[in-house]
Backbone as numpy.savetxt, mean C-alpha at the origin, in Angstrom:
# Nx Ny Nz CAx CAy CAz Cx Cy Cz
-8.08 4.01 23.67 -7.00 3.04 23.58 -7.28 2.01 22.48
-8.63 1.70 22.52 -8.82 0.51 21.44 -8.59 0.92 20.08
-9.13 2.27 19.64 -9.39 3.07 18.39 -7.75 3.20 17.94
-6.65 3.70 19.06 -5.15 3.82 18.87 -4.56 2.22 18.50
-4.93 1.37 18.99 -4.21 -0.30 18.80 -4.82 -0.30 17.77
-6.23 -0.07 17.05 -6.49 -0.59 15.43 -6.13 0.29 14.81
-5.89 1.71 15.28 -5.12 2.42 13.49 -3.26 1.77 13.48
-2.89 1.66 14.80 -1.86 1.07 14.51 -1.35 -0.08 14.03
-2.26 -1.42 13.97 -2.11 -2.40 13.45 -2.79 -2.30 12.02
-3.90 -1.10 11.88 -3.41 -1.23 10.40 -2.04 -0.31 9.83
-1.60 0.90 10.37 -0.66 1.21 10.24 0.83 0.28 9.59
0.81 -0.64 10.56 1.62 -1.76 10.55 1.59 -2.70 9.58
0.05 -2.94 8.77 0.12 -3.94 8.34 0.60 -3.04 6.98
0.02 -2.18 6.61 0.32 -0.89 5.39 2.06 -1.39 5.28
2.45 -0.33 6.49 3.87 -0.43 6.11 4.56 -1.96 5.64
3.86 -2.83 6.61 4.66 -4.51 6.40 4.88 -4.47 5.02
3.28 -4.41 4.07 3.02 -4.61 2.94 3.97 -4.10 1.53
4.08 -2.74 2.32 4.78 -1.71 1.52 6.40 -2.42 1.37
6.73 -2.78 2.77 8.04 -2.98 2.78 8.71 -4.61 2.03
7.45 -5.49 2.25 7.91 -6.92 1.77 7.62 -6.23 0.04
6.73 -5.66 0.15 6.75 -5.48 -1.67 8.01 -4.78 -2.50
8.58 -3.97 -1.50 9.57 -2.66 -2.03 10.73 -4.27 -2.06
11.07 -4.64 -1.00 11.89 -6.08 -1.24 11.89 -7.00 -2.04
10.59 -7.63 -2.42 10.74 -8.28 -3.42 11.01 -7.50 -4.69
10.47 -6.43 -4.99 11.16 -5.29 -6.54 12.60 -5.64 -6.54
12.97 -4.97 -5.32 14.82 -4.98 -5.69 15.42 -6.06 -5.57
15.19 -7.10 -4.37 15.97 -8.24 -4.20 15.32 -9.62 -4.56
14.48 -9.57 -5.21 14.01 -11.20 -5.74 13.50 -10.97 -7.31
13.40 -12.23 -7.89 12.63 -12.22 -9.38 11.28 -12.28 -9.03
10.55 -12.37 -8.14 9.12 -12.45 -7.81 8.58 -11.88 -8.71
8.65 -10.68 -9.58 7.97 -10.28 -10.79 8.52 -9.96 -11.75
9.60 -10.65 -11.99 9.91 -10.95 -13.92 8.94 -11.91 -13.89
8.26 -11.65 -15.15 7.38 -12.66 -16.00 8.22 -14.11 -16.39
6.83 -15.03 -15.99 7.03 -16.05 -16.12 7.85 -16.69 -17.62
7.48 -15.96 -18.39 8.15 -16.62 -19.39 9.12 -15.41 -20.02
10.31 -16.05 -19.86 11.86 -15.31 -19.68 11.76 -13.98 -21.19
11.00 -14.58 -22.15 10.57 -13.79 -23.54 9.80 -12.24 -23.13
8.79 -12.75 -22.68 8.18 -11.57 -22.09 9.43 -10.19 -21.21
9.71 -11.46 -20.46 10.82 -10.02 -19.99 11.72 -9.58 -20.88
12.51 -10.16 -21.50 13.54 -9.80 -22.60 12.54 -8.83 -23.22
11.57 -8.85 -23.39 10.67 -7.47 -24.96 10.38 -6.37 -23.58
9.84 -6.60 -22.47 9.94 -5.44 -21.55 11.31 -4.50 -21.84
12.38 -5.45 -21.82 13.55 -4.71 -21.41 13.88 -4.16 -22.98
13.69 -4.58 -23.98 13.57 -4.17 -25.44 13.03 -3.26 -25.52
11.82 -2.63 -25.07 10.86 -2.33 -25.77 10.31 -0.70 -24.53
10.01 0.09 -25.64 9.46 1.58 -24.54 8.06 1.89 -24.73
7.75 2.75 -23.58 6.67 3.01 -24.21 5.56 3.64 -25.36
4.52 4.18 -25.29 3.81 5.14 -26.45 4.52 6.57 -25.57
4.23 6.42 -24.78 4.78 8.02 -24.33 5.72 8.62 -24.00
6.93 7.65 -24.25 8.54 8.30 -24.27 9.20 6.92 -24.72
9.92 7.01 -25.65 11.26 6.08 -25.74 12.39 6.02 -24.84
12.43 7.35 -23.83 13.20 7.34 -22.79 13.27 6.25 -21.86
12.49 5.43 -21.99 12.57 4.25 -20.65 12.14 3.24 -21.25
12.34 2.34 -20.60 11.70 0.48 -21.51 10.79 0.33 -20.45
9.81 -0.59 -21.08 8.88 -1.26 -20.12 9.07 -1.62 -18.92
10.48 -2.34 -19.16 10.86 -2.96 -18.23 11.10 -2.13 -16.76
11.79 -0.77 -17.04 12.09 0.00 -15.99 11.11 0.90 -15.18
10.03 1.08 -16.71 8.85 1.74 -16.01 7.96 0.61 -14.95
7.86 -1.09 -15.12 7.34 -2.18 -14.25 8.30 -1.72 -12.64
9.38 -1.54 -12.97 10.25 -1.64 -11.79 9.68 -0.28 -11.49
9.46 0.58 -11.71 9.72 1.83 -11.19 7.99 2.08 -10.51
7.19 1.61 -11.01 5.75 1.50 -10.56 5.58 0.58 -9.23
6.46 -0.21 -8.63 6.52 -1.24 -8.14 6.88 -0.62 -6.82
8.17 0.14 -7.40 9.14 0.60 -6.22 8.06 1.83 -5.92
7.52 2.43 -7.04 6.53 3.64 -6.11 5.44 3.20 -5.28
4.94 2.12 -5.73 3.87 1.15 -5.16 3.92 1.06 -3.49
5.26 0.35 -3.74 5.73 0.33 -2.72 5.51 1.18 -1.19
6.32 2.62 -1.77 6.56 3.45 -0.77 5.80 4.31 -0.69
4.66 3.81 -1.21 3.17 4.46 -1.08 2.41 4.06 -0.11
2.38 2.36 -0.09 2.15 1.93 1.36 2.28 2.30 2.58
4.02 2.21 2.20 4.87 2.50 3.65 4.61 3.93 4.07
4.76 4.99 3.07 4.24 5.96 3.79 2.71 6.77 4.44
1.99 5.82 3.55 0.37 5.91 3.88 0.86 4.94 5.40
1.22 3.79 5.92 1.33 3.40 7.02 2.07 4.03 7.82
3.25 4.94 7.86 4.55 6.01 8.51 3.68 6.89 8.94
2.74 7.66 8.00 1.90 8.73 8.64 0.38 8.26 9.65
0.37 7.56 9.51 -0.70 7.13 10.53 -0.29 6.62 11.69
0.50 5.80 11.28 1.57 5.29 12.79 1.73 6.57 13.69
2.80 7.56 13.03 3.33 8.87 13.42 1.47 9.30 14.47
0.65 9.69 13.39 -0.23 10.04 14.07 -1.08 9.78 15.16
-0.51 8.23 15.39 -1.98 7.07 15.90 -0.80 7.08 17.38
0.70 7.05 17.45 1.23 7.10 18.36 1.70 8.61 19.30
2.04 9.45 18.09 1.93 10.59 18.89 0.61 11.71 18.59
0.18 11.36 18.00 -1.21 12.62 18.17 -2.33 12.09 17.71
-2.15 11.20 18.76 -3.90 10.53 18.68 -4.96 11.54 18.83
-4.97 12.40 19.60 -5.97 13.61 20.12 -6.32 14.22 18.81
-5.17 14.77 18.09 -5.54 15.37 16.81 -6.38 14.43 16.32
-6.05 13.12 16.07 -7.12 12.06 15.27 -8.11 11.68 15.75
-8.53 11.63 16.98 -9.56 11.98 17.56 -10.71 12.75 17.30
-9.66 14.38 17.39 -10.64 15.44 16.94 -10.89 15.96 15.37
-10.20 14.79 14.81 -10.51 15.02 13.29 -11.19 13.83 12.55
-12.55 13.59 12.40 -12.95 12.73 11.61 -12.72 12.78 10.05
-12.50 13.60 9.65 -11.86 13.78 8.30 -10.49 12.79 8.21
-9.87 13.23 9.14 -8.40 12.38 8.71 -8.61 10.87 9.30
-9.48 10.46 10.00 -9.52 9.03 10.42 -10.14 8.62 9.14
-11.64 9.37 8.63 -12.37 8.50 7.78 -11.34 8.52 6.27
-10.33 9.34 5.86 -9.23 9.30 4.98 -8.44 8.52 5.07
-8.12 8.06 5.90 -7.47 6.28 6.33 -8.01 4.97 5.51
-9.34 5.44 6.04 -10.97 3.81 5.47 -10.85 4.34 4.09
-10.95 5.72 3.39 -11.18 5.50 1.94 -9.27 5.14 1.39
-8.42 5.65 2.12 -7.38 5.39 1.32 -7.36 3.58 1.54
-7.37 3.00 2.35 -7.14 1.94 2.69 -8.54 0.92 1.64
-9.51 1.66 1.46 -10.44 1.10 0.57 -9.89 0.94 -0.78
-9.29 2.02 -0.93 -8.83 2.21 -2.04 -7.84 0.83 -3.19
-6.76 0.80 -1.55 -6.10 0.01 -1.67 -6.36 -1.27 -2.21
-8.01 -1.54 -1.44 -8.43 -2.99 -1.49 -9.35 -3.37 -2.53
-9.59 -1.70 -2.85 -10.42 -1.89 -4.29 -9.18 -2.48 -5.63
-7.75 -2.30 -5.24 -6.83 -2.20 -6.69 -6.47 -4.01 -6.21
-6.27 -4.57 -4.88 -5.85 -5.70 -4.30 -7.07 -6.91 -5.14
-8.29 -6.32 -4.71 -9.57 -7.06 -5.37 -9.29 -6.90 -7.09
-9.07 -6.79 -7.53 -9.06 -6.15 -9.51 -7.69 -6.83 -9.64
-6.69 -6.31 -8.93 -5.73 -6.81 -9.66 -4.27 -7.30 -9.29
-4.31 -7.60 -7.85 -3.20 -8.29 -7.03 -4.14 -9.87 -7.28
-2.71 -10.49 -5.90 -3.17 -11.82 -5.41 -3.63 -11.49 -3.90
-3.80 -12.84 -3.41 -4.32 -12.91 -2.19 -3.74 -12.51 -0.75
-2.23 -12.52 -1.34 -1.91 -12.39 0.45 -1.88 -10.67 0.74
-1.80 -9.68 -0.60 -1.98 -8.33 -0.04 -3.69 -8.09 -0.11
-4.34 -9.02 -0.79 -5.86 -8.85 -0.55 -6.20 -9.06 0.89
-5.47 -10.27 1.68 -6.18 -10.11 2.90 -5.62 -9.29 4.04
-3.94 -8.81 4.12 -3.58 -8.07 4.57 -4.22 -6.45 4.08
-4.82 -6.07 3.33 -5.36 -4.96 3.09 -6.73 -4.60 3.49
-7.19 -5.60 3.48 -8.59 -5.85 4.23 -8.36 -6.32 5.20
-7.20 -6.92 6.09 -7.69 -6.73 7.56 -7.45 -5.23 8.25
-6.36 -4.66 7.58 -5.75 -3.05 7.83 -7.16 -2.19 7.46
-7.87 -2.44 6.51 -9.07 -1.59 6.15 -10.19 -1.66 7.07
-10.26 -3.04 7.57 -11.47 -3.10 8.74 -10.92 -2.21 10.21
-9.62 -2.80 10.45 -8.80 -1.59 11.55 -9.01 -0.49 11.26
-8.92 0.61 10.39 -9.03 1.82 10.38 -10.83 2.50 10.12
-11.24 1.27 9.93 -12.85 1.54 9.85 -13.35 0.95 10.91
-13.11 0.45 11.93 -13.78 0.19 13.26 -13.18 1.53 13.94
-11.34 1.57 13.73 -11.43 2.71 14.39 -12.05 4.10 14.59
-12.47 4.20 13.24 -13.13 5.36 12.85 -14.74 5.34 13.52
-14.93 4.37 13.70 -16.00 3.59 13.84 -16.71 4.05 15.71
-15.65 3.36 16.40 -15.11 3.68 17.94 -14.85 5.44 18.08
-14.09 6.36 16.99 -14.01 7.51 17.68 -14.79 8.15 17.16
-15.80 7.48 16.34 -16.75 8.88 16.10 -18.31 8.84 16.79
-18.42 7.35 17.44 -19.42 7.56 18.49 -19.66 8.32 19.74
């Protein structure tokens, strides 16, 4: 029971993350650059590896994948942690794939986010590594 309440609250916190981030992309300026210039040459300007897209759309489009990378790294664990805990149980492979994806996470949060998905990622990373922790004793 304990091992199921921490993959799910990190589950939860994944998806939260995923979902306030996918929100701020589409419905707020939270990441147009501070200075209005910068964005205007995003939206000007493409990249080295296709003129097909501007900066600007490839920022949005990394954001929105960002996003629903979370949410679904948190959807599938949820899914799993509520209905087939047993499978996760009997698979230490897929619990300890939780702690490195979720490491992962906190390795890119540490380098190159801010703080509030640094500590929501690291409290979700300690959840899925105690849990792992609890079912493999």
């Amino acid at each position: 029971m304990l091992a199921q309440t921490l993959i799910v609250t990190g589950a939860l916190l994944f998806g939260l993350l995923g979902t306030l981030h996918l929100g701020a992309t589409f419905f707020t300026d939270n990441f147009n650059a501070r200075d209005a210039a910068t964005t205007a040459a995003m939206k000007a300007t493409s990249p080295v590896l296709t003129r097909r897209t501007s900066l600007w759309n490839a920022w949005v489009g990394f954001n929105a994948s960002h996003s629903l990378g979370a949410m679904l790294f948190g959807a599938i664990y949820m899914v799993l942690a509520l209905g087939h805990m047993q499978m996760l149980s009997q698979s230490p492979a897929l619990l300890w794939l939780a702690v490195a994806g979720s490491l992962g996470y906190l390795a890119l949060a540490q380098r190159y986010w801010f703080r509030t998905p640094l500590v929501g990622i690291a409290l979700a990373s300690t959840c899925f590594f105690m849990a792992a922790l609890v079912l493999s004793l």
